[in-house]
C-alpha positions in Angstrom: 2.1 53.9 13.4 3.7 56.3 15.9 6.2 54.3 18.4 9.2 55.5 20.8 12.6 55.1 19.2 15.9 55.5 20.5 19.2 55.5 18.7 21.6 55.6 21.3 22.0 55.1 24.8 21.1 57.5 27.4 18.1 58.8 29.8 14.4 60.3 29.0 16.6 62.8 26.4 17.1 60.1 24.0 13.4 59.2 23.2 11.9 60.1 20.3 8.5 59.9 18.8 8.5 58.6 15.7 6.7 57.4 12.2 7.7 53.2 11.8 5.7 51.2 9.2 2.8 49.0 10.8 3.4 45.4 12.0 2.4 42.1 10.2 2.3 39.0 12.6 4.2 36.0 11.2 3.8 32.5 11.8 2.4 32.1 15.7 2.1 35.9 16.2 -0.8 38.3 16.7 -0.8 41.4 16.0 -2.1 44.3 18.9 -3.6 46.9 19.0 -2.2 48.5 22.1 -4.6 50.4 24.7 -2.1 50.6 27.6 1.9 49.9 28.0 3.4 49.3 31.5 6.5 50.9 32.3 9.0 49.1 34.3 12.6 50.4 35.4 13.8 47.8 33.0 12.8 49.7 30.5 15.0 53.0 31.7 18.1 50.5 32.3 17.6 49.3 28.7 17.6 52.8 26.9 20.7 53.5 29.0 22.3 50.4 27.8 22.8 49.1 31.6 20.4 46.1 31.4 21.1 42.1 31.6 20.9 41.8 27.5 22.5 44.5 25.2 21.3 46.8 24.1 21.4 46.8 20.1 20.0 50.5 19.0 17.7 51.7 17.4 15.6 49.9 19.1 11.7 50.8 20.7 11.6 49.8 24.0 8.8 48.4 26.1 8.2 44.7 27.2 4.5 44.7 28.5 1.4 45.7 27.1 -2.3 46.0 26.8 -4.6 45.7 24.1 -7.2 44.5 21.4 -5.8 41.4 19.0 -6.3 43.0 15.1 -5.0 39.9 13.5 -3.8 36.8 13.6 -0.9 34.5 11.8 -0.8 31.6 10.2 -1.4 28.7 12.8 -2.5 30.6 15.5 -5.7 29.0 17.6 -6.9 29.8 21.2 -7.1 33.5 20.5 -9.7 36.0 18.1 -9.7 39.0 16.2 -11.3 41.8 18.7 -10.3 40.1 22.0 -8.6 42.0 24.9 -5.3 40.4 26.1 -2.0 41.3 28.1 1.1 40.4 26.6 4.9 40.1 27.7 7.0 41.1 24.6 8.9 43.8 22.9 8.8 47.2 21.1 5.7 47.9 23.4 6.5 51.7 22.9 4.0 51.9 20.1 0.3 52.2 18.6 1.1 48.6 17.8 2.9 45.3 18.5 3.3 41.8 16.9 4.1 39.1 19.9 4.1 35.2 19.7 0.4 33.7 20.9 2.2 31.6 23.9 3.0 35.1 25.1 -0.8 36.4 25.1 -3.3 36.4 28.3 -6.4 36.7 28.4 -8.1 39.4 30.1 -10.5 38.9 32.2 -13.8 41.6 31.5 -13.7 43.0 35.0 -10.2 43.7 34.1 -9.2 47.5 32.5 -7.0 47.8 29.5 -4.6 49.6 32.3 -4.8 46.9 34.7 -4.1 44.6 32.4 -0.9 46.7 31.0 0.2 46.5 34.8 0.0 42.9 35.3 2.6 40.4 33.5 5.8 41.6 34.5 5.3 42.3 38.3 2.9 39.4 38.7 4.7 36.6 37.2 7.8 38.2 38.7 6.8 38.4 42.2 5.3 34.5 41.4 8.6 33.4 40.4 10.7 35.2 43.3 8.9 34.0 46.1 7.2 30.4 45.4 10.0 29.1 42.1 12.9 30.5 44.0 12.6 31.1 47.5 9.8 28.2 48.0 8.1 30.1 50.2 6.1 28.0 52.6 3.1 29.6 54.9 3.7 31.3 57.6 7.0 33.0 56.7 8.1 36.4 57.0 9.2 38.4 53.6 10.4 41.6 53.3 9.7 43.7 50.5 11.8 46.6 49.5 10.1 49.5 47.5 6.9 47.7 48.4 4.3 50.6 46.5 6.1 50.5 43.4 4.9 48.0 40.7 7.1 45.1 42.0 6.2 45.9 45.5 2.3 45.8 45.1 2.1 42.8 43.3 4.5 41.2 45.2 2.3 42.0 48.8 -0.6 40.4 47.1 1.0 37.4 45.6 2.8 37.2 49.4 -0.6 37.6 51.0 -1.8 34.5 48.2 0.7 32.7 49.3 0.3 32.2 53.4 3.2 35.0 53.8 3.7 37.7 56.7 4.7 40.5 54.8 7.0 43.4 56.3 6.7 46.5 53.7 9.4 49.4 53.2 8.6 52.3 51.4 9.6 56.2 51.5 6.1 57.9 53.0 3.6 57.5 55.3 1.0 57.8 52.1 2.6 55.0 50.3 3.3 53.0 53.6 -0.6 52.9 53.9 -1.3 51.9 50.5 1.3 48.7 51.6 -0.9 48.2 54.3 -4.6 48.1 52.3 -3.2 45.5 50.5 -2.3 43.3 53.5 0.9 44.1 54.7 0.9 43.0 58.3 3.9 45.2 59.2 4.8 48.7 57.4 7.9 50.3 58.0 9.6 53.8 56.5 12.9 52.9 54.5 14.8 56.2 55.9 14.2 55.4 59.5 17.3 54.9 61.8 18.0 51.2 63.0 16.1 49.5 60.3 17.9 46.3 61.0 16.5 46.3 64.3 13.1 47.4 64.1 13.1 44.5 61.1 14.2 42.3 63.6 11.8 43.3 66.4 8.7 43.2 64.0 9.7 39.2 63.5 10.4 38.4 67.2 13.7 39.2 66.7 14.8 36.3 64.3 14.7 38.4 61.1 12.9 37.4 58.1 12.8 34.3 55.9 12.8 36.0 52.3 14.2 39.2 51.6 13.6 40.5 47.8 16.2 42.9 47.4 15.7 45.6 44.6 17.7 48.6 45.5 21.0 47.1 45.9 24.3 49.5 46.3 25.1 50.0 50.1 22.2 49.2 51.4 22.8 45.2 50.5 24.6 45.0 53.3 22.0 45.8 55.4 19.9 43.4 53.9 21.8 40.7 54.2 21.5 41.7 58.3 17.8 41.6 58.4 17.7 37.3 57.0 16.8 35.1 59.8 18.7 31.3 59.8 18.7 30.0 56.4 16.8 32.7 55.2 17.1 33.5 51.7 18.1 37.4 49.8 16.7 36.8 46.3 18.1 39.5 44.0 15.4 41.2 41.3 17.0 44.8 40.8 19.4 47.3 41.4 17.6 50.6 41.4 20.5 52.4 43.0 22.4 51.5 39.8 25.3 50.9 42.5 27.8 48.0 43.0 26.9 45.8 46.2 29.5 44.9 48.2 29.1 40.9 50.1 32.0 38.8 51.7 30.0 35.2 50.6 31.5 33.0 53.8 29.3 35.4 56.0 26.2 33.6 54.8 27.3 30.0 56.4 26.9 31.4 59.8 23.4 31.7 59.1 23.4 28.6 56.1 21.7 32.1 54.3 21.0 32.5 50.4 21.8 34.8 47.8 19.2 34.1 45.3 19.0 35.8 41.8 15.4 36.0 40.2 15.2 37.3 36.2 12.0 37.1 34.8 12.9 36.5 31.3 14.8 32.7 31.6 10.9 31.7 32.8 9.5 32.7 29.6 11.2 30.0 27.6 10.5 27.3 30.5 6.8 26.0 29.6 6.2 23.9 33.0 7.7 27.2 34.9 5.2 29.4 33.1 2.1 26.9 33.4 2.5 27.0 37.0 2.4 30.5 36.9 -0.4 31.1 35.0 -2.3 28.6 36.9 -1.6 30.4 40.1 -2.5 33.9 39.2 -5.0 33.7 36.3 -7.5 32.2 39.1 -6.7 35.2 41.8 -7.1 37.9 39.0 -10.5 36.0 37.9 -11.7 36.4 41.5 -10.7 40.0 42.2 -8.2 38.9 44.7 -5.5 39.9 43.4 -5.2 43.6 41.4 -2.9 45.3 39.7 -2.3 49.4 41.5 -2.0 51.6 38.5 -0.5 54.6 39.1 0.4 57.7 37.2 -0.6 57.6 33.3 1.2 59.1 30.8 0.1 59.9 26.8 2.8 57.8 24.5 4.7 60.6 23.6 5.3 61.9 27.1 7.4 58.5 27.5 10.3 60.9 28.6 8.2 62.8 31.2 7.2 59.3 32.4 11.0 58.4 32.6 11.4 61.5 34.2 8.9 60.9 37.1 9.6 57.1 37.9 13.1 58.4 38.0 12.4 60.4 40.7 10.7 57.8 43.2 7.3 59.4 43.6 5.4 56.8 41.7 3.0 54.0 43.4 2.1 51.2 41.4 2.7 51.0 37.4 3.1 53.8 35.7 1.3 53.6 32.1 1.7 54.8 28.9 -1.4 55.3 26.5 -1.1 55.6 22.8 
């Protein structure tokens, strides 16, 4: 099969196509046939070695996927040859990928092999931020940084799902409007001077009740500004690849939070994930909640599609097809 290999840490330069045997699934596996691959700045921080787990090369990258089940291992039930299912996994740079069934959805028909590529990590991530974490209760304001990226998209509809005002920051007017036809009730351009107050102004000057913070650097400090009393900064990324600065007694003026959210803890806590799955799986049946794919890429443009969510012009999830 052809798959994306990388034997050493670096940027879009260090990804190669490349030849690797087929899979076999083992006990509890499936093997997939992939359609679509999401790509996720994850992905970038883990070629370069700068991710939460080391990086142990060569290694094919990838963590979310798309595609038709080809076979099945031995104890395997719930699931058949020829069925369409999203997946949260590894070595997703490829024609094909073995993952453990527990890890599998179903996909919905209405559902593209794209859409479905776009949905597991910025759904169940924007699930787990703002109702496991921040126990976001109706009514509240959230801000969401980066909100038409992958993260951000999902994370306005999930908000939206949820009883949530939602104040949206992005970088143009054109992405500020996509924020708002998913139901962002206040839109707001990043680069704009006095941020903190115009946040504060939109929310009757008390600031807002969940922050999810993905740019980090100096900017953090900012954030931390725009939380109302005993609001709470939950921490998903670092896209500035910059250290944040934050003096920790500030937060008791406000009895604030600083909450960090990882996706990949959840996958190994069944009642987390169930409550998840029952959340979303019901919104994505009923077309109320949709993954925005964005730019799509053939497999062995991978470093072209480094290249271009590198340079922050992407809305949505970018996709890989192989």
């Amino acid at each position: 099969m052809k798959a994306i290999q990388v034997h050493r840490a670096g940027g879009p330069e260090v990804l190669e196509l490349v030849d690797l045997p087929k899979p076999s699934p083992g006990p509890g596996q499936v093997l997939v046939r992939l359609e679509a691959i999401g790509l996720n700045f994850a992905d970038i921080l883990y070629v370069a070695g700068e991710y939460l787990v080391r990086t142990r090369y060569p290694t094919v990258p990838g963590m979310e996927f798309a595609g038709i089940i080809e076979a099945l291992g031995e104890g395997v039930e719930g699931l058949q040859v020829g069925q369409r299912v999203a997946a949260l996994g590894s070595g997703a740079f490829a024609e094909y990928a073995t993952v453990p069934a527990r890890a599998v959805l179903p996909v919905p028909p209405q559902m593209s092999a794209a859409e479905a590529a776009a949905f597991p990590v910025s759904y169940f991530t924007a699930y787990f931020a703002l109702q496991t974490q921040a126990r976001a209760q109706p009514g509240e304001w959230v801000l969401i940084q980066a909100a038409a990226g992958a993260l951000g998209t999902a994370s306005i509809q999930v908000a939206k799902a949820l009883g949530l005002r939602v104040v949206a920051l992005a970088s143009s007017e054109e992405k500020l409007a996509l924020c708002r036809s998913l139901g962002a009730d206040v839109t707001l351009l990043n680069t704009q001077d006095n941020l903190v107050d115009a946040v504060k102004n939109a929310t009757e000057g008390q600031g807002v009740d969940i922050l999810m913070e993905v740019v980090g650097g100096a900017g953090f400090a900012h954030s931390l500004k725009m939380l109302a009393y005993r609001g709470r900064l939950l921490v998903i990324g670092s896209a500035s690849r910059e250290m944040a600065q934050m003096y920790p007694v500030s937060l008791m003026k406000g009895n604030q939070s600083v909450i960090g959210v990882w996706l990949t803890p959840f996958l190994s806590d069944p009642a987390a994930l169930q409550a998840a799955t029952a959340f979303l799986m019901p919104l994505v049946a009923s077309g109320k909640v949709r993954p925005v794919v964005g730019e799509r890429f053939k497999l062995e443009e991978a470093a072209e599609a480094f290249r271009f969510v590198l340079s922050r012009k992407n809305t949505g999830k970018v996709i890989l097809e192989p």
